[in-house]
C-alpha positions as CSV (number, residue, x, y, z in Angstrom):
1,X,-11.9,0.1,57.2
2,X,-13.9,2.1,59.7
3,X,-11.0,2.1,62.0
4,X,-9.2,3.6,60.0
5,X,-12.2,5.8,58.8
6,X,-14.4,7.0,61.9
7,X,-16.9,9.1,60.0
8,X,-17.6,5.7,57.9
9,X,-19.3,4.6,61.3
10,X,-22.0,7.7,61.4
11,X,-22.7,8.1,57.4
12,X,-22.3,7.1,54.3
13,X,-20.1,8.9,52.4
14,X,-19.8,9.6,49.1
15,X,-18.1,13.0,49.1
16,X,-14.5,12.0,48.2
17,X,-14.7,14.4,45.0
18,X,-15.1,17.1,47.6
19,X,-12.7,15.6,50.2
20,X,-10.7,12.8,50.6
21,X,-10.6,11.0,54.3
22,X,-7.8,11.2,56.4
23,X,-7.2,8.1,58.5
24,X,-6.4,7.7,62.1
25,X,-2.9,6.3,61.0
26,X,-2.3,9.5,59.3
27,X,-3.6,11.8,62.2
28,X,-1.4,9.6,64.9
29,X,1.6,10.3,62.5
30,X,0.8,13.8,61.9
31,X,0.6,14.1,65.7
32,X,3.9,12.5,66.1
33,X,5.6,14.6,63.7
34,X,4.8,17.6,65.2
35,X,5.9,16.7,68.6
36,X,9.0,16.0,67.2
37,X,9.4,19.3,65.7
38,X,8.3,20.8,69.5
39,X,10.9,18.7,70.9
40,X,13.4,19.4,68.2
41,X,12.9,22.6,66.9
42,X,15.2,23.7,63.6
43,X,16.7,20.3,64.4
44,X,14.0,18.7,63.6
45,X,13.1,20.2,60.7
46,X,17.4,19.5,59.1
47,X,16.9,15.5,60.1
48,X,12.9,15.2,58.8
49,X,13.9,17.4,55.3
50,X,14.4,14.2,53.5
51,X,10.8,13.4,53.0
52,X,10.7,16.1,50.4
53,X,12.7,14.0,48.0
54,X,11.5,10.8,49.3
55,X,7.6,12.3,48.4
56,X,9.1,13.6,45.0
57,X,10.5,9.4,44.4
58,X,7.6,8.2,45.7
59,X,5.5,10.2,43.2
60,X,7.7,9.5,40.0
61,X,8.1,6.0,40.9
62,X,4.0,5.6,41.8
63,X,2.8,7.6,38.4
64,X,5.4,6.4,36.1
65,X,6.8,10.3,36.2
66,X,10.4,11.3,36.2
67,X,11.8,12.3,39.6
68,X,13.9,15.1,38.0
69,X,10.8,16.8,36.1
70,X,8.2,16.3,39.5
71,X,7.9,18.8,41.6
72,X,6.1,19.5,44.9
73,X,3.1,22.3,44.6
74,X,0.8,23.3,48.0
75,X,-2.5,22.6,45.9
76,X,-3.0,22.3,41.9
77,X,-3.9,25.8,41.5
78,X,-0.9,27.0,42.6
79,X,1.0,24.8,40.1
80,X,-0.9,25.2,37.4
81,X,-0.9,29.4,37.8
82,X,3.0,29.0,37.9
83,X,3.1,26.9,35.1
84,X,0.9,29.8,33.0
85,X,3.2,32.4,34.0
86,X,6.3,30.5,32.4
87,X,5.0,30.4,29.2
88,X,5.1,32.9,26.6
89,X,1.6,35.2,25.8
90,X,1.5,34.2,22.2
91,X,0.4,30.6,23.2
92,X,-3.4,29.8,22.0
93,X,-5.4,27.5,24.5
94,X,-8.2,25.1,23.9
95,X,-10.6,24.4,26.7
96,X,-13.5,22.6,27.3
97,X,-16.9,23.8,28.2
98,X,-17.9,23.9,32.0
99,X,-14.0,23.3,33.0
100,X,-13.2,23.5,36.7
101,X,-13.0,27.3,37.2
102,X,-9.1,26.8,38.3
103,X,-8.7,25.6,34.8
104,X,-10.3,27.8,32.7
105,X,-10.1,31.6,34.6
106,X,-6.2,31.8,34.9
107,X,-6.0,31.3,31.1
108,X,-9.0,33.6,30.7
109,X,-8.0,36.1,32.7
110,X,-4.0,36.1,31.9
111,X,-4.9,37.6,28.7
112,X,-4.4,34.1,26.2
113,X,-6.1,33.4,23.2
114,X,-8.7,30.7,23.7
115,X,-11.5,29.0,22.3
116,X,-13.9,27.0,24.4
117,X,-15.4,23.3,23.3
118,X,-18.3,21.8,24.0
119,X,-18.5,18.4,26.1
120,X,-20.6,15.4,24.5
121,X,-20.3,12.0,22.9
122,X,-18.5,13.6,20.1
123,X,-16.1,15.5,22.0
124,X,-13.3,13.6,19.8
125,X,-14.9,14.8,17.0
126,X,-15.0,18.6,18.1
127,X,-11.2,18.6,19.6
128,X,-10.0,17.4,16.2
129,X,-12.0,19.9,14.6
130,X,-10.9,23.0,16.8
131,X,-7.0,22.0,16.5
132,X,-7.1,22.2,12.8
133,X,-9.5,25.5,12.5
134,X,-8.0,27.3,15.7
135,X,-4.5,26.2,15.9
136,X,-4.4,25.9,19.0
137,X,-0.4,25.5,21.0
138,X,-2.0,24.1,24.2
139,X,-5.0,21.7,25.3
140,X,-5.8,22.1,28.6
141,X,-8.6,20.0,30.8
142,X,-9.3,17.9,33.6
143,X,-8.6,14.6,33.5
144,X,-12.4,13.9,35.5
145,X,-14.7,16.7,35.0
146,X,-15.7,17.6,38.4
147,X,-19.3,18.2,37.6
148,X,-20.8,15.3,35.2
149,X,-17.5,12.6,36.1
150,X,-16.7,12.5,32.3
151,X,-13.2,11.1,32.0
152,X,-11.0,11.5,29.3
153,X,-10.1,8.7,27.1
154,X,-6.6,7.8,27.9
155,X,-5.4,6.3,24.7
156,X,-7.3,8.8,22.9
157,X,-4.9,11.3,24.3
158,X,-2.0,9.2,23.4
159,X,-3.2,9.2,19.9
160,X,-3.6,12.8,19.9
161,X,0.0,13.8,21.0
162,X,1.1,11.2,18.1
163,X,-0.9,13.0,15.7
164,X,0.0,16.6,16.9
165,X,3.2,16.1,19.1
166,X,3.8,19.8,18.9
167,X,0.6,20.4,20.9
168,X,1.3,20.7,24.5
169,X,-1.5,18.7,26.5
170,X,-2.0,19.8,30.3
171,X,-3.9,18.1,32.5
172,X,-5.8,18.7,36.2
173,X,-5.1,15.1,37.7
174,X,-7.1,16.0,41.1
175,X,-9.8,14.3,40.4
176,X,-7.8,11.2,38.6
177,X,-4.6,10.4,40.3
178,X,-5.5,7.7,43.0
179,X,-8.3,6.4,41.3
180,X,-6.2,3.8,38.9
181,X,-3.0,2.6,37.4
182,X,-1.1,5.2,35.8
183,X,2.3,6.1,33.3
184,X,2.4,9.4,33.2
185,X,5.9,9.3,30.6
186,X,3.1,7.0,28.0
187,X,0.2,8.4,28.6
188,X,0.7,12.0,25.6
189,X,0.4,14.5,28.5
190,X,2.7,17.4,28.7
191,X,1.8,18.0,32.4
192,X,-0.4,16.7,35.1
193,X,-0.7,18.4,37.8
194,X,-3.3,18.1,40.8
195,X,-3.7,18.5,44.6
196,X,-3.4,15.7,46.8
197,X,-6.5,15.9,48.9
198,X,-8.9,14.2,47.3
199,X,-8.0,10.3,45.7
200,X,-4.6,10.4,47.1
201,X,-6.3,11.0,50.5
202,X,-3.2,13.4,51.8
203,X,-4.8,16.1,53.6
204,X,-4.3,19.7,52.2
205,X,-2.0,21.6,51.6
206,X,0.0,19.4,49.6
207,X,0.0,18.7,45.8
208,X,2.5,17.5,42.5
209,X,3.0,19.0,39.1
210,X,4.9,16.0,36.3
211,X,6.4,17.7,33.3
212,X,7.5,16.5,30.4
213,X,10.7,17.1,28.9
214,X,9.2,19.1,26.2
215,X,7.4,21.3,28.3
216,X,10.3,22.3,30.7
217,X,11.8,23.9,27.5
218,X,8.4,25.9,27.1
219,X,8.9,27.4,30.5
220,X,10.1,30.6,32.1
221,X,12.9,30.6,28.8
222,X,14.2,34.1,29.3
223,X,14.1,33.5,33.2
224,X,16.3,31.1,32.7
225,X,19.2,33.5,31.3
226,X,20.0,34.5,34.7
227,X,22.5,33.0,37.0
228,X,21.2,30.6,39.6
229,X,21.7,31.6,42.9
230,X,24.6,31.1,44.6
231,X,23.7,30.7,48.5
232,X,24.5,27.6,49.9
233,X,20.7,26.3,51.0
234,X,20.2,26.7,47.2
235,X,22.7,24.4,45.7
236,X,21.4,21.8,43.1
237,X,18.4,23.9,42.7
238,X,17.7,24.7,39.0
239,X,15.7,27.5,37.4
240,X,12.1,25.6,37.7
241,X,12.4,24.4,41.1
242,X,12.7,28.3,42.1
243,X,9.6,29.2,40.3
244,X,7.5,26.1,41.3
245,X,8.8,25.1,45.0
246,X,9.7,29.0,46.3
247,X,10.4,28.8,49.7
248,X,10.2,26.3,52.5
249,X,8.3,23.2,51.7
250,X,6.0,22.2,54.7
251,X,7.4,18.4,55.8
252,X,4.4,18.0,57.8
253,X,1.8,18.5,54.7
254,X,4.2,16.9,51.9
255,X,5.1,14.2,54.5
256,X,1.2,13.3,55.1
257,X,1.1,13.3,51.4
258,X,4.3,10.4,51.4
259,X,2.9,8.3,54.3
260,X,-0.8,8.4,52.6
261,X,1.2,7.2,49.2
262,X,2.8,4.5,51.0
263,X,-0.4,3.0,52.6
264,X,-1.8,3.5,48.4
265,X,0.8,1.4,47.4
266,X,0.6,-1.4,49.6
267,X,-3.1,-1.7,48.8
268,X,-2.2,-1.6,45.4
269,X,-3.3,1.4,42.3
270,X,-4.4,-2.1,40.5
271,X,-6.7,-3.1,43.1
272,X,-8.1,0.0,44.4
273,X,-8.8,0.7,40.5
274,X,-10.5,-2.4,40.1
275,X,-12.6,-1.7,43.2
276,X,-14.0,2.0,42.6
277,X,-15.1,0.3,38.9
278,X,-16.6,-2.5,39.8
279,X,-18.5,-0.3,42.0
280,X,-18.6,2.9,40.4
281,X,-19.8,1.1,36.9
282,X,-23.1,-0.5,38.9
283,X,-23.9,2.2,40.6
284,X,-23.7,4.4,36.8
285,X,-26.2,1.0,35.4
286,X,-28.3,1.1,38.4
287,X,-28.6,5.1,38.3
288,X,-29.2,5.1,34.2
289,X,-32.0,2.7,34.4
290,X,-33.8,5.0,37.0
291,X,-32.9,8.1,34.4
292,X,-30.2,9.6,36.3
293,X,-27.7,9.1,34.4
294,X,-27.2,10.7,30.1
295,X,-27.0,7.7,27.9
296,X,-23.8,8.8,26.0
297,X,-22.6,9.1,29.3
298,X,-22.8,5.2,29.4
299,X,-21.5,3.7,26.6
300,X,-17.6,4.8,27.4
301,X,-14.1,2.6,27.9
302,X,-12.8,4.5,30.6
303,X,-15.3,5.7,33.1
304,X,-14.9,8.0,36.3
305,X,-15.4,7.3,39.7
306,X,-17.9,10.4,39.9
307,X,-21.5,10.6,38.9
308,X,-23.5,13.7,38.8
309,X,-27.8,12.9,39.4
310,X,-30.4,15.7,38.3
311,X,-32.3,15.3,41.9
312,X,-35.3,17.6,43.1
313,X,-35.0,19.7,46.0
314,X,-37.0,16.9,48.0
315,X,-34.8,13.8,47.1
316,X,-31.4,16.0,48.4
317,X,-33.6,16.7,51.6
318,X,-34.3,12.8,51.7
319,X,-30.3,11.9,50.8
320,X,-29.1,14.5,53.8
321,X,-31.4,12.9,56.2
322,X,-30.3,9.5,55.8
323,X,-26.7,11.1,56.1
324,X,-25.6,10.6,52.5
325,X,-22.7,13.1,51.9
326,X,-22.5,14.0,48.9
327,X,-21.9,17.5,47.2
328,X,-24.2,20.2,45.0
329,X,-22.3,20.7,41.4
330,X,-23.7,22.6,38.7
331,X,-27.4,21.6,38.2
332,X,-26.7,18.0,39.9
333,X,-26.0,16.4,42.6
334,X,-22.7,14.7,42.5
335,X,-21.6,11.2,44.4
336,X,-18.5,9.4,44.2
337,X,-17.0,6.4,45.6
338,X,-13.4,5.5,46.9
339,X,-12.3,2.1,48.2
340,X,-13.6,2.2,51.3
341,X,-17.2,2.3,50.1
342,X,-18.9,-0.8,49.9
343,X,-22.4,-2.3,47.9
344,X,-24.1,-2.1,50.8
345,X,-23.9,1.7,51.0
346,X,-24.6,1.8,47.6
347,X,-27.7,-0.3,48.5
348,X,-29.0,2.8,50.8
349,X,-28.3,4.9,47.9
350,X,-30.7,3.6,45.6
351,X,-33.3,2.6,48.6
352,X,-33.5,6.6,49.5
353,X,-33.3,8.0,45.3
354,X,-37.0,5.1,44.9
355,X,-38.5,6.5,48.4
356,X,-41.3,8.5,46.7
């Protein structure tokens, strides 16, 4: 693993929330690519164009998404500010409180209605109570709340589109995708979208957005009133492909994206899923019984690979010098842990948090 993972040699990380790693295998094929494209020029760039729909496959076929209704964005925010401007003003959002600001200020600031709700054990409870009081068109949230790791309960969200299927349920997948098996067609979602930087561990630049059927009907409906265009480069484009892949797609970034997706696959979403948990869950026991961790943050069925501790300014001092990365979030301190973190750096973990 630390072949393929240098900085694993000189720290421990537990940073993957903030970055993903990019291996050696992807750098030596980045490096090859682009001394193809030297070499090659516009060449190049007509014979490598196929990895744009090979990426788009890869990431229906890997996330249970339809190939027709995925489509390539540079970063989630992109994606999901595109997706916004499709929709029609008059739609009503729901949100949830301390949302990842590329969330929650696009919908703020566009000018929708919205109501806010708050995040605890009875967070069930509160959506269900909001829908019916607010009327609310659209749910929107990340799928891992990038400050306390709270993950949304996935057949809870199945349940919820049975019960409201007009409802249109988006969700930020950054934080998510690449951290366990997933059907995006069963799981009740109108839309994931997410970058692929982090848990996909694809560099930047490079992202996905999977709609469902209903939802393509939602967007840009008057847009789509107007002829397509007619220039050959364009053909077998349709009206959402212009508003959410504009331009040139960057082979280089998308096609890091499709190499790092095929290395995922080969290790397996079941077995890197059962990894992080295993992990993940006895780090969350270990850091509970030292206080670190909310009790109703505990007792949940589906559980994140992100924890968030309250540490003192002395402890983060003690963390950094025994070169822990790890990230500042809201009033915590936030780890995570990806597949190629072990017990043993876990072990150091908990050595440096009982140092007095």
């Amino acid at each position: 693993m630390k072949l393929s993972f240098p900085i694993l040699e000189t720290c421990t990380y537990l940073n993957t929330a903030n970055s993903g790693l990019l291996s050696t295998e992807l750098a030596a094929w980045r490096k090859a690519h682009d001394e193809a494209f030297i070499a090659g020029g516009s060449i190049f760039r007509m014979e490598n164009a196929q990895v744009i729909d090979q990426l788009r496959n890869k990431l229906a076929s890997c996330f249970g998404a339809k190939a027709a209704n995925t489509y390539l964005v540079s970063n989630f925010s992109v994606g999901f500010n595109a997706l916004l401007n499709g929709l029609d003003k008059s739609h009503r959002f729901l949100l949830l409180e301390e949302e990842y600001p590329s969330v929650s200020y696009p919908v703020i600031s566009m000018g929708f209605e919205y109501q806010i709700v708050k995040v605890d054990a009875d967070l069930a409870d509160h959506l269900i109570q909001a829908i019916e009081k607010f009327k609310p068109t659209v749910l929107a949230f990340s799928m891992v709340q990038y400050i306390s790791g709270f993950r949304m309960d996935e057949a809870w969200i199945q349940q919820l589109k049975s019960r409201y299927p007009q409802l249109l349920i988006i969700g930020d997948g950054t934080q998510f995708t690449g951290t366990t098996v997933f059907d995006f067609e069963k799981s009740g979602l109108d839309a994931l979208l997410g970058s692929g930087y982090k848990w996909l561990l694809g560099g930047y630049g490079n992202g996905y957005a999977f709609f469902s059927d209903a939802l393509k009907e939602h967007l840009y409906q008057k847009n789509k009133l107007a002829d397509l265009p007619t220039a050959p480069f364009l053909q077998g484009r349709d009206h959402l492909s212009l508003y959410f892949e504009p331009g040139h797609l960057d082979t280089l970034n998308f096609g890091t994206l499709y190499q790092s997706l095929i290395q995922l696959e080969a290790l397996g979403f079941d077995t890197i899923e059962q990894k992080v948990q295993a992990l993940s869950n006895k780090a969350r026991l270990a850091l509970h019984r030292r206080n670190l961790v909310a009790d109703w943050l505990m007792d949940r069925k589906y559980q994140s690979t992100i924890i968030s501790m309250p540490l003192g300014e002395k402890k983060v001092a003690q963390l950094q010098a025994a070169k822990i990365i790890c990230s500042p979030r809201g009033a915590g301190t936030r780890i995570s842990f990806h597949f190629y973190n072990t017990e043993a750096e876990l072990d150091l973990l908990l050595a440096i948090l009982d140092q007095p």
